[in-house]
DOZAZA-773618 format. One line per field, with one value per residue (C-alpha): x, y, z; residue in three letters; residue number from 1. Coordinates in nm, 4 decimals. Layout:
c1: c(X | ...)
c2: c(Y | ...)
c3: c(Z | ...)
resn: c(Ala | ...)
resi: c(NUM | ...)
This chain:
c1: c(0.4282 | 0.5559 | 0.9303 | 0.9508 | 1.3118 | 1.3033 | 1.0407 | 1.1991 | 1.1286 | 0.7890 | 0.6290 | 0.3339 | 0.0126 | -0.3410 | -0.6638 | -0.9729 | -0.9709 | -1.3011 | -1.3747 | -1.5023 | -1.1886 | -0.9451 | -0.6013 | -0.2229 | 0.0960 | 0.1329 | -0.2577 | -0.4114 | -0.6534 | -0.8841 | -1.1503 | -1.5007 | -1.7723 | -1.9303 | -2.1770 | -2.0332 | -1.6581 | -1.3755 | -1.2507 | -0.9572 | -1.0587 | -0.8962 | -0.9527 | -1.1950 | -0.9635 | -1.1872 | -1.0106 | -0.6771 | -0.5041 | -0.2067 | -0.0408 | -0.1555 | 0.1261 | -0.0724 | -0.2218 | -0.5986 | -0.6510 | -0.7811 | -0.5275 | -0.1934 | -0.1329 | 0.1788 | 0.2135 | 0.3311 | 0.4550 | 0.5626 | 0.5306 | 0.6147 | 0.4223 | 0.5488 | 0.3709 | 0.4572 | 0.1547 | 0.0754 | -0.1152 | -0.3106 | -0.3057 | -0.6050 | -0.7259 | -0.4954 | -0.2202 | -0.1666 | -0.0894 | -0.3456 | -0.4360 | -0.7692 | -0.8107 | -0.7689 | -0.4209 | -0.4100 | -0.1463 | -0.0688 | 0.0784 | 0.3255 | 0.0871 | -0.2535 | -0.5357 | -0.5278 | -0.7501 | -0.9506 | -1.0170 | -0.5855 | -0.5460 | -0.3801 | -0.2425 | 0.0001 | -0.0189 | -0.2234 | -0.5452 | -0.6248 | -0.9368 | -0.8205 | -0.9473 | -0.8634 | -0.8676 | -0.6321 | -0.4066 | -0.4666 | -0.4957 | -0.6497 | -0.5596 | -0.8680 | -0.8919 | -0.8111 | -0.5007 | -0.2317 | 0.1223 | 0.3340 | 0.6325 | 0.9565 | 1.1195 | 1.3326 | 1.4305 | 1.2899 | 1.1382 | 0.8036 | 0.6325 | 0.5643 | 0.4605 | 0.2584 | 0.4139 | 0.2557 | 0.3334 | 0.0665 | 0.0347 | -0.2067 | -0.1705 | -0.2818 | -0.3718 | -0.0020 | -0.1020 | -0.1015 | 0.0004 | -0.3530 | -0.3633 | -0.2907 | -0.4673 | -0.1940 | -0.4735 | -0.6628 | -0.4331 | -0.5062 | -0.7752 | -0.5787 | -0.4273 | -0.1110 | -0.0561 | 0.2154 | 0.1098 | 0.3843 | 0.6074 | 0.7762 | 0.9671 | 0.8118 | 0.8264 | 0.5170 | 0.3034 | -0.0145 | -0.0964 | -0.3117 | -0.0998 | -0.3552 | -0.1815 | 0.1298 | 0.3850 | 0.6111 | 0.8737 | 0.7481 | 0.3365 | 0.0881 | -0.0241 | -0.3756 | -0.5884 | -0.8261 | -1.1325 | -0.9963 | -0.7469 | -0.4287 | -0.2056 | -0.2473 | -0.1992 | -0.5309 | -0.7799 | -1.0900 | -1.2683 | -1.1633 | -1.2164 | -1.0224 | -0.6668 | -0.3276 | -0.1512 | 0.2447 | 0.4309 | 0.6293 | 0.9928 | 1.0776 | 0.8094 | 0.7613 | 1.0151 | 0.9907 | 1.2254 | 1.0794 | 0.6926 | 0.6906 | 0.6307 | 0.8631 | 0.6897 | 0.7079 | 0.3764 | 0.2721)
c2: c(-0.9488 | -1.0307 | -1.0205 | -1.0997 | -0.9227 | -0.9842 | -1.2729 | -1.3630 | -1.6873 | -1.6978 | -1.9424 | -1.8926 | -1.9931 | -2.0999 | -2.1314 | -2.2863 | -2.0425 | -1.8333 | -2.0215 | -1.6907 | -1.4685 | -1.3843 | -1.2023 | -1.1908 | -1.2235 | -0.9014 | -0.8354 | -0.8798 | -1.0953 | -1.1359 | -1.4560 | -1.4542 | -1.7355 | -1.9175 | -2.1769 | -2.2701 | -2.2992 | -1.9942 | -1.8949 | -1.7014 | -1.4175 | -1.0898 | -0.7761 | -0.5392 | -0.3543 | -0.3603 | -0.6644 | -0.7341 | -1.0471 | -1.1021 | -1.0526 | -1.3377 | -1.5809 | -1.7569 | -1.6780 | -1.6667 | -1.4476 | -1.4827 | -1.1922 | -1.0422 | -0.6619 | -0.4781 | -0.1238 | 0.2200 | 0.4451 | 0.7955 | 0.7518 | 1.1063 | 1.2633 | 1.5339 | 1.6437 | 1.9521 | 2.1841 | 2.5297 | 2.7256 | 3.0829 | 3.3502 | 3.2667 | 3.5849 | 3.5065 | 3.5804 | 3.1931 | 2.9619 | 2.6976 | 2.4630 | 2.5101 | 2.1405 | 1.8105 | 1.6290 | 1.2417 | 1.0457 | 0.6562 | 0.5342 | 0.2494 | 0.0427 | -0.0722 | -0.2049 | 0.0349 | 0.0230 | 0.3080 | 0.3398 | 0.2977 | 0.5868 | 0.9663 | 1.2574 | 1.5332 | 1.7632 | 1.8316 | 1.6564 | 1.4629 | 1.2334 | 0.8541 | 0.5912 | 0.2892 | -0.0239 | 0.1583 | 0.2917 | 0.6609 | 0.9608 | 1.2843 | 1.6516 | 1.8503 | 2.1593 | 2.4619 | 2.2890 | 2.5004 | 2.4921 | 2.4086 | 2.2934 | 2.4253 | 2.2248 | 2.4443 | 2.6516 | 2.9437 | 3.0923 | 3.0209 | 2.7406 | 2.4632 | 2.1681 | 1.9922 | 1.7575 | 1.5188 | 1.2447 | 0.9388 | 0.6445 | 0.3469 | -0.0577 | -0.2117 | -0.6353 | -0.7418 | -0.8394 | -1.2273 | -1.3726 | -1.5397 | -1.5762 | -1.8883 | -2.0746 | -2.1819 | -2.3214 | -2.5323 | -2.8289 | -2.7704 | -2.5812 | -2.3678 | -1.9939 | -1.9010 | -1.5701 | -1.4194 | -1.2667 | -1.2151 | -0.8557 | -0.8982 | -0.6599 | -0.7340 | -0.5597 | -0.5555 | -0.3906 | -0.4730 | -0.0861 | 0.1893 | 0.4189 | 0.7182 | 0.7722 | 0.9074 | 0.6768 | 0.9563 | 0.7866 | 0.6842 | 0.7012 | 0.4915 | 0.2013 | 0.0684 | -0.1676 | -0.0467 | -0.1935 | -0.3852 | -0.5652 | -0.3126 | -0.1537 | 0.2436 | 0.5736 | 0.6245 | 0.5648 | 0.4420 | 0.5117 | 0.5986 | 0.1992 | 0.0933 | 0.0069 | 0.0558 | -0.2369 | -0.1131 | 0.1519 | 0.2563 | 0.1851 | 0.2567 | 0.4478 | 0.3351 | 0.5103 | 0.5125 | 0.2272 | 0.0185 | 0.0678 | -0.1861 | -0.0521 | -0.1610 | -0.2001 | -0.3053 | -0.5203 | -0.4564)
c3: c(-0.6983 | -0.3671 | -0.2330 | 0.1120 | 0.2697 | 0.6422 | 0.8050 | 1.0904 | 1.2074 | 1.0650 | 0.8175 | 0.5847 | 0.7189 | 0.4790 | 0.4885 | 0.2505 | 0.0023 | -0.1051 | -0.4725 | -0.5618 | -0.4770 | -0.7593 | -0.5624 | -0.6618 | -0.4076 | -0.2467 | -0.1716 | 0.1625 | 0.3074 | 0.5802 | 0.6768 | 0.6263 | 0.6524 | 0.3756 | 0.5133 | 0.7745 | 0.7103 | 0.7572 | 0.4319 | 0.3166 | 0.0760 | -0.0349 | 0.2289 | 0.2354 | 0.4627 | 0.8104 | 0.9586 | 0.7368 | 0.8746 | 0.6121 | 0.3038 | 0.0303 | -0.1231 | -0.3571 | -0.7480 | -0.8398 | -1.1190 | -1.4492 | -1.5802 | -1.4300 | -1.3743 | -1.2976 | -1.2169 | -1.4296 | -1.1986 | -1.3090 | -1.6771 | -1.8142 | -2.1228 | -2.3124 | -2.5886 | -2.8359 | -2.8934 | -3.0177 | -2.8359 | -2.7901 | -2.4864 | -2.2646 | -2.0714 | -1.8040 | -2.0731 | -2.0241 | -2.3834 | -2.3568 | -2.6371 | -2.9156 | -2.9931 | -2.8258 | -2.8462 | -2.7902 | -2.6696 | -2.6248 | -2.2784 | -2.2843 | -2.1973 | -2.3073 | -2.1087 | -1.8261 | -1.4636 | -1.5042 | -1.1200 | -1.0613 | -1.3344 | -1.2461 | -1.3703 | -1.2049 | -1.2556 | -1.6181 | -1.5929 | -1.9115 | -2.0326 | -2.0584 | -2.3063 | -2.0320 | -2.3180 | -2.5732 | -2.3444 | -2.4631 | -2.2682 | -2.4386 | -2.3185 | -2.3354 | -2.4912 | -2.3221 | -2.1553 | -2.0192 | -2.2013 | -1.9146 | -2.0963 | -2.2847 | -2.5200 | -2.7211 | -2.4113 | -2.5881 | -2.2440 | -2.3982 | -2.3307 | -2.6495 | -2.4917 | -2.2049 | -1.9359 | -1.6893 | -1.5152 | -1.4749 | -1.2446 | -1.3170 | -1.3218 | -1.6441 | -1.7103 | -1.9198 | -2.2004 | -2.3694 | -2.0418 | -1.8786 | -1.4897 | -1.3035 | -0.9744 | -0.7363 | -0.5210 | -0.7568 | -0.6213 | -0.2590 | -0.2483 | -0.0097 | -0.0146 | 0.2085 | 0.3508 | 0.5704 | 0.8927 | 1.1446 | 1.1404 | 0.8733 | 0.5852 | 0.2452 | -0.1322 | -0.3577 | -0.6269 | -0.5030 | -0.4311 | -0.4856 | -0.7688 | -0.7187 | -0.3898 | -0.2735 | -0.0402 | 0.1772 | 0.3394 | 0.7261 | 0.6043 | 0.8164 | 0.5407 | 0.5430 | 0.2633 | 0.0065 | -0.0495 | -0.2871 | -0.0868 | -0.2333 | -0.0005 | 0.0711 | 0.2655 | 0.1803 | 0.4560 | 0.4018 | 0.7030 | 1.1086 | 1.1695 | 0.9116 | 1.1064 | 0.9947 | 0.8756 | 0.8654 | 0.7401 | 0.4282 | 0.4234 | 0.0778 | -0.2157 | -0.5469 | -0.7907 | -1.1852 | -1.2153 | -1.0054 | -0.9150 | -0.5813 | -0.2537 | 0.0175 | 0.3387 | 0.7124 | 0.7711 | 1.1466)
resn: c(Unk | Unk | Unk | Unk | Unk | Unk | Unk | Unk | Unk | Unk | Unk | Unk | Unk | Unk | Unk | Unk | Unk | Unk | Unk | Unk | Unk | Unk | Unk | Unk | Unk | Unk | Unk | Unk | Unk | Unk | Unk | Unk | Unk | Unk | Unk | Unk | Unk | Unk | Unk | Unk | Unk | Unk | Unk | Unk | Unk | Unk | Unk | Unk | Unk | Unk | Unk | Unk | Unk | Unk | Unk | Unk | Unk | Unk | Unk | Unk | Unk | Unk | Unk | Unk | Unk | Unk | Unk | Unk | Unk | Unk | Unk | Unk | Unk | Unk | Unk | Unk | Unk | Unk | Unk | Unk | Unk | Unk | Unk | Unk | Unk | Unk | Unk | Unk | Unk | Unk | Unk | Unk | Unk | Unk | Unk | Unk | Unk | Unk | Unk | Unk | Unk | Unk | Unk | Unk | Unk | Unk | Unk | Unk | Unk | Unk | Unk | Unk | Unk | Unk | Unk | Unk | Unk | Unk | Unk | Unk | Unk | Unk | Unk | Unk | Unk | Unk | Unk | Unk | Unk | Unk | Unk | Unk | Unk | Unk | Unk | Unk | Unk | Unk | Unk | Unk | Unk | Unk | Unk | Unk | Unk | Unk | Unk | Unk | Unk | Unk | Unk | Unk | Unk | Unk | Unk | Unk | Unk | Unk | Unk | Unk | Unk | Unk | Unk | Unk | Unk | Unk | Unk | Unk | Unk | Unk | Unk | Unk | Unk | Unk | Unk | Unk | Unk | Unk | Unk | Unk | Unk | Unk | Unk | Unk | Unk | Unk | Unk | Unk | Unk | Unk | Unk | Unk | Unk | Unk | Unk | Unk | Unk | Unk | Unk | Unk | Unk | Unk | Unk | Unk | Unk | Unk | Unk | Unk | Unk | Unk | Unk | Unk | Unk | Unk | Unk | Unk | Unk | Unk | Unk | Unk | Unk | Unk | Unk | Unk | Unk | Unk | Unk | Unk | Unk | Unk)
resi: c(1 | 2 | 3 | 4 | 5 | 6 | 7 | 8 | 9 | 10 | 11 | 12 | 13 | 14 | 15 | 16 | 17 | 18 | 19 | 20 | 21 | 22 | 23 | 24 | 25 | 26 | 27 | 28 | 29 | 30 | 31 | 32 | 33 | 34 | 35 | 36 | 37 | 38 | 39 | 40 | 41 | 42 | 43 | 44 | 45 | 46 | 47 | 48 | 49 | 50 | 51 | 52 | 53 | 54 | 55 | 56 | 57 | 58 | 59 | 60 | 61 | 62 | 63 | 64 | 65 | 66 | 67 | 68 | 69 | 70 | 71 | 72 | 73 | 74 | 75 | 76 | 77 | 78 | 79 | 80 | 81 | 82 | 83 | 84 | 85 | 86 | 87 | 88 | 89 | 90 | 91 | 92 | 93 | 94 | 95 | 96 | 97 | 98 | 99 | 100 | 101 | 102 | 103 | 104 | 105 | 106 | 107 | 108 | 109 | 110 | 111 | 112 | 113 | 114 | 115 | 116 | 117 | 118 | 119 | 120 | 121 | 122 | 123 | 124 | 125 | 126 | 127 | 128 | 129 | 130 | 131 | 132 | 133 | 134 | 135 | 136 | 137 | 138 | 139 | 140 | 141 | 142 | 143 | 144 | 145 | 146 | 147 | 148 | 149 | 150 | 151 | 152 | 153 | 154 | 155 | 156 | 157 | 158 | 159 | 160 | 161 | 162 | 163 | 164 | 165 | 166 | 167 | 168 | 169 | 170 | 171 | 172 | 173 | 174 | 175 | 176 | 177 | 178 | 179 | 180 | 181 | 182 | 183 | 184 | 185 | 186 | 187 | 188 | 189 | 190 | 191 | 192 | 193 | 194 | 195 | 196 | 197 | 198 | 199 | 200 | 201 | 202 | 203 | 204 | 205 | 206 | 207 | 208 | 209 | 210 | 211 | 212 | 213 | 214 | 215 | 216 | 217 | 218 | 219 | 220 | 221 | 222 | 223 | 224 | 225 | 226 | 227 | 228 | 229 | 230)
């Protein structure tokens, strides 16, 4: 997804497009060489030149950000005199098909089954959680963050016409979920590009450059990242 909020006086620019790319709006590319022609293809993140405003994917994804789990469980004392669980609980996220490498947990750690869409809490995990406000805890809550493919909706090739893909590359104030959601966005943090062509605080490597900075973090109700591309 891509929402573009302040351009200026700017207009899109394109390039051939790599025939072996697959991107969404919101991701970033860069040029590289095939034969002898300049192509447009997502970023590796060492030379980002713009944020991509066309479709080549064979399946969509969206973004789950702070999905809450609470889960009741029983527990015994540990020999910290900590409640902690004697068999493993599973538990189905909202949504199937999940990106195993997009996938966290804060701040229980739990095993996830990335095609079903099912985390599992290990055993030995720590009751963190009071449901009945008993002063005792009964439960176990965590947040997770991930991007999973939406399901019966295949992907789409806005190029196929042209042969083509646009990108934005001017300053410019844009809105997108095209990010990395096993990262944190403080307000005011540097933004660079994953190796995958996502947007990130993570970075990579000292020669990777930064590519803007965040305006607005990705909340629970809505999981985009609001950004001011430099």
């Amino acid at each position: 997804m891509l929402r573009l909020i302040a351009t200026g006086n700017s207009l899109p620019y394109s390039l051939p497009c790599d025939p072996s790319a697959e991107f969404q709006p919101g991701m970033v590319l860069q040029t590289t060489v095939i034969g002898n022609q300049v192509v447009g293809t997502v970023s590796n993140g060492t030379t980002p030149l713009g944020v991509i405003d066309d479709i080549k994917v064979k399946a969509f994804t969206a973004v789950a950000w702070d999905e809450t789990i609470v889960v009741p469980a029983t527990g015994v004392p540990n020999n910290a005199g900590q409640l902690i669980t004697t068999a493993e609980i599973k538990v189905e996220l909202n949504n199937p098909n999940v990106l195993a490498s997009s996938f966290i947990s804060i701040p229980v750690p739990v095993h996830l089954i990335p095609r079903n869409g099912v985390v599992v809490f290990p055993i030995g995990t720590i009751l963190n959680f009071d449901l009945l406000g008993t002063g005792t805890p009964n439960a176990i809550k965590t947040n997770v963050r991930y991007t999973y493919q939406i399901p019966n909706i295949i992907g789409d090739d806005s190029t196929q016409g042209s042969g083509r893909v646009s990108f934005w590359y001017q300053r410019m104030i844009l809105e997108t979920d095209q990010l990395e959601t096993n990262q944190v966005y403080p307000l005011n943090a540097n933004l660079f590009v994953s190796e995958l062509g996502l947007f990130t605080t993570r970075q990579p490597a000292p020669n990777y450059p930064s590519v803007g900075i965040v305006m607005a973090p990705p909340s629970p109700i809505l999981g985009s990242l609001q950004l001011m591309w430099l």
